[in-house]
C-alpha positions as CSV (number, residue, x, y, z in Angstrom):
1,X,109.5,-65.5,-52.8
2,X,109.5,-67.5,-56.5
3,X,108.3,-66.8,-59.4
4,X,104.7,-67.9,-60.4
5,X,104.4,-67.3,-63.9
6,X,105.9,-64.8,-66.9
7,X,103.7,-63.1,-69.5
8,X,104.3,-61.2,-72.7
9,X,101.6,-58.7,-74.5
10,X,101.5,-56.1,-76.9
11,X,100.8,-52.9,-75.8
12,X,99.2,-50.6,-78.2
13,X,100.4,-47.4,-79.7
14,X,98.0,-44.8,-78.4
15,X,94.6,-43.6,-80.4
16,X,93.3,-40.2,-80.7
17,X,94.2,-36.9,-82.4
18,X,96.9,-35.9,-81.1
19,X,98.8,-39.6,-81.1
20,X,97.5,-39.8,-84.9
21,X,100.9,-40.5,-86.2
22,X,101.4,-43.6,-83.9
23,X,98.3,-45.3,-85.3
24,X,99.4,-48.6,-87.0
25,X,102.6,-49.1,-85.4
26,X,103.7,-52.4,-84.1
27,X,103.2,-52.0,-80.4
28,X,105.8,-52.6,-77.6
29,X,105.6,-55.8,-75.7
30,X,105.1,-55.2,-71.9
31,X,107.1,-58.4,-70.0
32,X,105.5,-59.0,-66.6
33,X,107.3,-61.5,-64.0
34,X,104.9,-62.6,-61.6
35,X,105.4,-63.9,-57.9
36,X,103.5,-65.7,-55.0
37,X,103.7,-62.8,-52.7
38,X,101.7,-60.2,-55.3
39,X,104.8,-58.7,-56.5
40,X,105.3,-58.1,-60.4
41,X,108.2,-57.1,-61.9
42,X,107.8,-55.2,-65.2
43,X,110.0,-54.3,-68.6
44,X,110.0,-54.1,-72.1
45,X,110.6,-57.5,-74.9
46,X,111.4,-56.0,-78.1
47,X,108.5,-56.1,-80.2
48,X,108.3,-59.4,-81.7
49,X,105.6,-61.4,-79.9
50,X,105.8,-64.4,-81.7
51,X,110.2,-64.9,-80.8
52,X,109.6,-63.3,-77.1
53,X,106.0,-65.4,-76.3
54,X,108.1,-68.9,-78.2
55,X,111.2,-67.9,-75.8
56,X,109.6,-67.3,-72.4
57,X,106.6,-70.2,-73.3
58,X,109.0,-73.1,-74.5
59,X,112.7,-72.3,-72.5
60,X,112.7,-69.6,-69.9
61,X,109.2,-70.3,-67.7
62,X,110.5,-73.9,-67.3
63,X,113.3,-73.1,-65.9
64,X,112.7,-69.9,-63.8
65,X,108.9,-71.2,-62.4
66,X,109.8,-71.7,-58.3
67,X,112.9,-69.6,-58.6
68,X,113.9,-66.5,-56.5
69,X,113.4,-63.6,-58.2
70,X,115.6,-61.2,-55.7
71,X,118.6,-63.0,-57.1
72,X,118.5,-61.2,-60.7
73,X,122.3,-61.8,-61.3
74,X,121.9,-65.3,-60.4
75,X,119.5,-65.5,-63.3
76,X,121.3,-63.5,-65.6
77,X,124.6,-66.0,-65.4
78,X,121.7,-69.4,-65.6
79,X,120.0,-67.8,-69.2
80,X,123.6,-66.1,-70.6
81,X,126.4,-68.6,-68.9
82,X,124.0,-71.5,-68.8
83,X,124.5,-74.0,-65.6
84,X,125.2,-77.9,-65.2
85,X,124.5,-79.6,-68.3
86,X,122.1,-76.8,-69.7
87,X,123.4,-74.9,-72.5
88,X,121.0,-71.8,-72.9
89,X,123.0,-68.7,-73.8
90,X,119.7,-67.0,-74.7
91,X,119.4,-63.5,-76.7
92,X,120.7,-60.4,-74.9
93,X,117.4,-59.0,-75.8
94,X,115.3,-61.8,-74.1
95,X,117.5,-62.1,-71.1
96,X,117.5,-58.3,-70.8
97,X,113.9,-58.1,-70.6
98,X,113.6,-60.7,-68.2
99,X,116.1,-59.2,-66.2
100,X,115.1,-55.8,-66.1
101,X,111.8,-57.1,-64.2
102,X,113.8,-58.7,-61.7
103,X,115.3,-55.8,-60.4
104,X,112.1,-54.4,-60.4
105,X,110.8,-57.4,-58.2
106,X,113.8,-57.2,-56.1
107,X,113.2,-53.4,-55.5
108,X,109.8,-53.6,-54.7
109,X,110.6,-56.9,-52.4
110,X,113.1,-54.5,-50.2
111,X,110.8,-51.0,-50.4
112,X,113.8,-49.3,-52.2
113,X,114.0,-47.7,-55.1
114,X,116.4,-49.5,-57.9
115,X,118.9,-46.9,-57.2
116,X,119.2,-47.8,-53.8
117,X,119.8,-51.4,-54.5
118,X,122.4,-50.3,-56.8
119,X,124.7,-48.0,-53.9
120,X,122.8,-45.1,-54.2
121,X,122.0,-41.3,-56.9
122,X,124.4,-39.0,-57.2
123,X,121.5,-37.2,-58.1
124,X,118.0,-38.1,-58.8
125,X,117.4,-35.2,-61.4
126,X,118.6,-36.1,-64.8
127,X,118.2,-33.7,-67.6
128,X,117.4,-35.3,-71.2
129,X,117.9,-34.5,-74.6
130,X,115.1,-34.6,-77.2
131,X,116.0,-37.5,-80.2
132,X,114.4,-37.2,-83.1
133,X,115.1,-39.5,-86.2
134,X,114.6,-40.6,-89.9
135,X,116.1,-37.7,-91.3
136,X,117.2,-39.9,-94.6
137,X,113.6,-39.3,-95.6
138,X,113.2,-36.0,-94.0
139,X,113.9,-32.3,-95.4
140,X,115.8,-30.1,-93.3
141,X,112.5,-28.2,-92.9
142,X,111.0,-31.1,-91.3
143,X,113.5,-32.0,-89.0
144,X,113.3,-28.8,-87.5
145,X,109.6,-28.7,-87.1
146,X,110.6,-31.4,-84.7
147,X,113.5,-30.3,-82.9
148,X,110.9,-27.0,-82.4
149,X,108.4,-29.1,-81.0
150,X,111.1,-30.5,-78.1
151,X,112.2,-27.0,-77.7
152,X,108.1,-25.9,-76.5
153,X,108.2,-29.0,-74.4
154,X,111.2,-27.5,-72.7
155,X,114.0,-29.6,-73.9
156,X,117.1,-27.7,-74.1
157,X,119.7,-30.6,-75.8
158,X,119.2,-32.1,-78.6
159,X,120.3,-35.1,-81.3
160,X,119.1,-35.4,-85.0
161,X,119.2,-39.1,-86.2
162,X,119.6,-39.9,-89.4
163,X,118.7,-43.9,-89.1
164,X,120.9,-44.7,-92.3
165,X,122.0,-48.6,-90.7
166,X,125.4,-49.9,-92.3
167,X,123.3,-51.2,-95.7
168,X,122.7,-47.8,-97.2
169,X,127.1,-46.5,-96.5
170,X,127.0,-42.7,-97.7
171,X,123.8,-42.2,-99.5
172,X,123.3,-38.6,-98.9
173,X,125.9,-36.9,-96.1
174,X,125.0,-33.6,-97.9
175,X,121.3,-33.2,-97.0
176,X,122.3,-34.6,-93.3
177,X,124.9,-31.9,-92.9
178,X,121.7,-29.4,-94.3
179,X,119.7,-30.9,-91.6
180,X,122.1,-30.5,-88.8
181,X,123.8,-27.0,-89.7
182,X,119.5,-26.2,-90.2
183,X,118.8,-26.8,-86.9
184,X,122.1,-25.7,-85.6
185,X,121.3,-22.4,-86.5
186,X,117.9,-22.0,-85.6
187,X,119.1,-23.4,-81.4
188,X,120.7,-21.2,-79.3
189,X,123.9,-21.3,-78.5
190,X,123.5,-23.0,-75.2
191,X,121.5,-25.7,-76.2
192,X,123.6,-28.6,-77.2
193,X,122.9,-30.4,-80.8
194,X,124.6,-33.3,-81.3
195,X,124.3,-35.8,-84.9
196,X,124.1,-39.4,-85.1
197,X,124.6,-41.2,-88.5
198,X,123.1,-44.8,-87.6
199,X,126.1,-46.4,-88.5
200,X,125.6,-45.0,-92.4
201,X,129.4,-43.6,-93.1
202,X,132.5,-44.9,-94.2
203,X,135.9,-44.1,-92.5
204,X,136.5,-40.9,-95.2
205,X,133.1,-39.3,-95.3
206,X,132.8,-40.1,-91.3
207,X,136.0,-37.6,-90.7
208,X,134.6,-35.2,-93.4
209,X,131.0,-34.6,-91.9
210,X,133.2,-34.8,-88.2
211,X,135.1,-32.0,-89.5
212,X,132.2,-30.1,-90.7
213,X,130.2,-30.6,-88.0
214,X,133.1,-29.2,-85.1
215,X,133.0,-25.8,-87.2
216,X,129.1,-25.4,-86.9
217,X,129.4,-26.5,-83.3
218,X,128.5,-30.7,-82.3
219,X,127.8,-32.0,-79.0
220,X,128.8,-35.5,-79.9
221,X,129.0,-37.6,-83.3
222,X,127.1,-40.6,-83.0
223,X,127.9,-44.2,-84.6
224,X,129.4,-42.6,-87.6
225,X,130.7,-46.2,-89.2
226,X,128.9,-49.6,-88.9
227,X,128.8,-51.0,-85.7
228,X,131.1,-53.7,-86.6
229,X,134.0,-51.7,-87.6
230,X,136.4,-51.2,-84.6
231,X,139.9,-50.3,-86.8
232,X,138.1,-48.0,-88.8
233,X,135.8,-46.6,-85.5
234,X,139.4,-45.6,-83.8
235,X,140.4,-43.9,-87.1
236,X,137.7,-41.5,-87.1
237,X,138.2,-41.0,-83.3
238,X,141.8,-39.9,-83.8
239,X,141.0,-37.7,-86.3
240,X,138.4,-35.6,-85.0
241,X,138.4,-33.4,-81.8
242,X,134.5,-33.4,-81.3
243,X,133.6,-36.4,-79.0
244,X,132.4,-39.6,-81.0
245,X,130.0,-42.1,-79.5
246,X,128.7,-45.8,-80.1
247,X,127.7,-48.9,-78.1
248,X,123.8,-49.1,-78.3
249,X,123.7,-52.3,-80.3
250,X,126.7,-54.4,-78.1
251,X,125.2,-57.0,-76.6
252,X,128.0,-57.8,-73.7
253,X,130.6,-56.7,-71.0
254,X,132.8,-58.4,-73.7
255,X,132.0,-56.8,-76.7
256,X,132.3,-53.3,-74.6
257,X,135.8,-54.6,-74.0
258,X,136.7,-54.9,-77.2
259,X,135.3,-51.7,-78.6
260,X,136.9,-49.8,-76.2
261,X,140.4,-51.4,-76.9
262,X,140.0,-51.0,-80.6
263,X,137.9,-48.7,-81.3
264,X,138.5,-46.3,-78.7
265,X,135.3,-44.4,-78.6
266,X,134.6,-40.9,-76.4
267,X,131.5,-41.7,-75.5
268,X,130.0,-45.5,-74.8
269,X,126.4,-45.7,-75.1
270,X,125.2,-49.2,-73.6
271,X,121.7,-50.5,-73.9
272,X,119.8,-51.8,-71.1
273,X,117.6,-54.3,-73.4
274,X,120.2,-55.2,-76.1
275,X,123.4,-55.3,-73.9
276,X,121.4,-58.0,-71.2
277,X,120.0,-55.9,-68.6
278,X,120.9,-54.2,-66.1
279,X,123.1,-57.2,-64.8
280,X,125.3,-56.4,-67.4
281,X,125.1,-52.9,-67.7
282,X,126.8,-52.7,-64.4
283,X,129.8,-54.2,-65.8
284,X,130.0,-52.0,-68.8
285,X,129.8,-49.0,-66.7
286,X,132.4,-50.4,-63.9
287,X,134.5,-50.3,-68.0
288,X,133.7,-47.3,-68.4
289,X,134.6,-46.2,-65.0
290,X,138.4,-48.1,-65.5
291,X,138.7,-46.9,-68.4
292,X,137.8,-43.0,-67.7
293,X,135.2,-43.0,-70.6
294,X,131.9,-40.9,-70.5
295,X,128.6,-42.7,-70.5
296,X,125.2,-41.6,-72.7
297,X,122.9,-44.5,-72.5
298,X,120.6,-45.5,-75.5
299,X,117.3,-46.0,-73.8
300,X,115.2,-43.5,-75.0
301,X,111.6,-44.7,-75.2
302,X,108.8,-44.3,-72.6
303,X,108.0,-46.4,-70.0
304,X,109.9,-49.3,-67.8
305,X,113.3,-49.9,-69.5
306,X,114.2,-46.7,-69.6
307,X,113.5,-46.2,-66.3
308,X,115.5,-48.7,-65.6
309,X,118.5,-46.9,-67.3
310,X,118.0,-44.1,-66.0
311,X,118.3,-45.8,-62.5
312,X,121.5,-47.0,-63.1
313,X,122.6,-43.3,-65.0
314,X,121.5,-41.7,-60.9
315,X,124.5,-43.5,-59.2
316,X,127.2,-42.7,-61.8
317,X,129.4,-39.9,-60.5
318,X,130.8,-39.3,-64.4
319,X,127.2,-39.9,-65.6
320,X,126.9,-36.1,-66.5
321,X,125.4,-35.2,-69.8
322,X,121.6,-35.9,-70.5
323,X,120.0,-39.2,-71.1
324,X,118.3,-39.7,-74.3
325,X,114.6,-39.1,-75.0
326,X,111.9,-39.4,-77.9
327,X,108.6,-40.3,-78.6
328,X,108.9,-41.6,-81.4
329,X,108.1,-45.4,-81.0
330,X,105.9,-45.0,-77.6
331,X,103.6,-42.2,-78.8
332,X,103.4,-39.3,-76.5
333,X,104.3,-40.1,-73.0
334,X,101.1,-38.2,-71.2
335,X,99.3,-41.0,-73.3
336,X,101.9,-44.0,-72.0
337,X,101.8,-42.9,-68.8
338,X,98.0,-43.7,-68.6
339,X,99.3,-47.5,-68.2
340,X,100.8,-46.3,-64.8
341,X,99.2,-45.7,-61.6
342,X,101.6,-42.9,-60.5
343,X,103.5,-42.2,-63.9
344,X,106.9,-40.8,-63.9
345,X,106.9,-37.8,-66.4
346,X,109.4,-35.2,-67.5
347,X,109.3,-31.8,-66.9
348,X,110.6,-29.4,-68.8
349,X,113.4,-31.7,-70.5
350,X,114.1,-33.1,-66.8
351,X,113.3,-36.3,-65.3
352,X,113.0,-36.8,-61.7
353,X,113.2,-40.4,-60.1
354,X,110.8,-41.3,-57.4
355,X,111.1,-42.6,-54.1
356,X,108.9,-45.8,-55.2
357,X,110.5,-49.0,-54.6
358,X,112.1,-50.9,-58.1
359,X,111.2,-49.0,-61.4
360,X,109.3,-46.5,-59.5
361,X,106.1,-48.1,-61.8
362,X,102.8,-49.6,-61.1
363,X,100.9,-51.0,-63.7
364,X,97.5,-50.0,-63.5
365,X,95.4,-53.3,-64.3
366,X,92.1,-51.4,-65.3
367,X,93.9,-49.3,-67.8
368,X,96.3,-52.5,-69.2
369,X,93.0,-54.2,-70.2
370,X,92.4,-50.9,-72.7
371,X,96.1,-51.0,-73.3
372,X,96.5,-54.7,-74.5
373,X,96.4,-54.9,-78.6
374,X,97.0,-58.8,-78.7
């Protein structure tokens, strides 16, 4: 088998009533890897067509045309490590999406499912929690509105984001304790709630809002400082008992390393796109593995790449708490899942992986014409 051919497009938010919020989005890109036997591997690119369509057009399709695509880690090391005399060390991002679709291919190419491939589920029902963010420019009112609306679907854990980023350090930690203690009270008590900050504390508010936070009851604290700030990561760490979590932004096995030696985090959150696909979220969770640290992937949105993390989450024996989930940038997913021929769907706040080879997807090529925005 080689590859024939790799194409990029948009993929448009959906339309109608009830997906009225997603109208005017920037849509995802849907990455498709295509082969001389009829197989095509799918994933996600990010969203900016102009870098992903200049990437695969200009560097990656010249040199993966006429290669195997069953051989996805022998890709990964020729666009991360680069081979001979060529020095391409692309994006994690790009070679992530690229790489995702080859697993897919090599799935589909063997009639197994991806978690086959991979040694195997520990189980192929994974429970999810409901993630719903921008609570910077949200009232406490609001953000429970949405947390409600998980809780009718028949989610039963939850996470509040906050979406702060490292540029806006402690701008209001009072209203995002009042949005967290809001819906903390309104949950029952066995339905897990858990904060992240978005990387928008410092080192001393971080430990104050963790120490508030254990009192009203927190599943997990998530990036409380900027992602670049290891020292200061493992001071928060040490000081609070609740479990604190980070990792969705590292873009290596290395960097993993590192945070986990300096940082020392609870929880390591890898993912699948921006670490470099599943290639190399194998290594950070033989890491986590060594290092007896819990796994949470960040890989929440609808459609292939989260299936693909949620592949890899089946066959670890520590991978115990629920994968995340939203909406948020995919638009409801009985709308997304029109793109599918067989869509994968949750049901109520559990996700069951299919016996399908690779993703468990199908693109339906009727309903991708409708779907295409550009």
């Amino acid at each position: 088998m080689k590859i024939t051919d790799i194409t990029v497009n948009r993929i448009r938010a959906p339309q109608g009533d009830n997906a009225r919020s997603f109208v005017g989005r920037p849509g995802r890109l849907l990455l498709q890897v295509h082969t001389d036997e009829g197989i095509t591997g799918i994933s996600e690119a990010g969203r900016n067509l102009k870098v992903v369509r200049a990437y695969l057009e200009e560097l990656i399709k010249p040199l993966l045309v006429g290669a195997d695509p069953t051989r996805p880690r022998k890709v990964w090391e020729l666009l991360t490590l680069g081979e001979g005399q060529q020095a391409t060390r692309f994006p994690s991002q790009i070679v992530g999406s690229v790489d995702v679709a080859l697993w897919d291919i090599a799935g589909k190419s063997a009639n197994l499912p991806i978690y086959q491939l991979l040694g195997g589920a520990r189980r192929t029902d994974i429970p999810l929690y409901w993630s719903r963010g921008n609570g910077w420019s949200k009232s406490p009112e609001e953000m429970l509105e949405e947390v409600q609306e998980g809780f009718d679907k028949g989610y039963r854990a939850f996470k509040v984001r906050m979406d702060w980023r490292d540029y806006r350090q402690d701008s209001d930690p009072k209203k995002d304790l009042a949005i967290f203690q809001k819906c903390r009270e309104w949950l029952p008590d066995d339905c897990p709630l858990s904060f992240d900050a978005n990387c928008g504390y410092s080192v001393p508010t971080a430990i104050e809002q963790g120490r508030r936070f254990e009192q009203l009851g927190i599943a997990h604290f998530e990036e409380p400082l900027p992602q670049y700030d290891f020292p200061g990561l493992k001071q928060v760490v040490d000081a609070l008992d609740c479990s604190v979590s980070t990792g969705e932004q590292e873009i290596s096995s290395w960097r993993f390393r590192d945070l986990i030696e300096l940082g020392n985090p609870d929880i390591l959150q890898p993912d699948v796109l921006n670490v470099g696909g599943l290639s190399e979220m194998i290594r950070v969770y033989e890491l986590a593995v060594v290092h007896n640290k819990i796994v949470m992937p960040h890989s929440p949105s609808v459609g292939a790449n989260s299936m693909a993390s949620l592949h890899l989450y089946s066959t670890i024996t520590n991978a115990v708490r629920p994968h995340e989930f939203s909406e948020e940038f995919t638009g409801p997913a009985e709308e997304v899942s029109r793109l599918y021929k067989e869509p994968v769907l949750p049901k109520n706040g559990v996700i069951s992986l299919p016996e399908k080879p690779g993703l468990g997807l199908e693109v339906d090529p009727d309903a991708l014409k409708n779907f295409i925005d550009e």
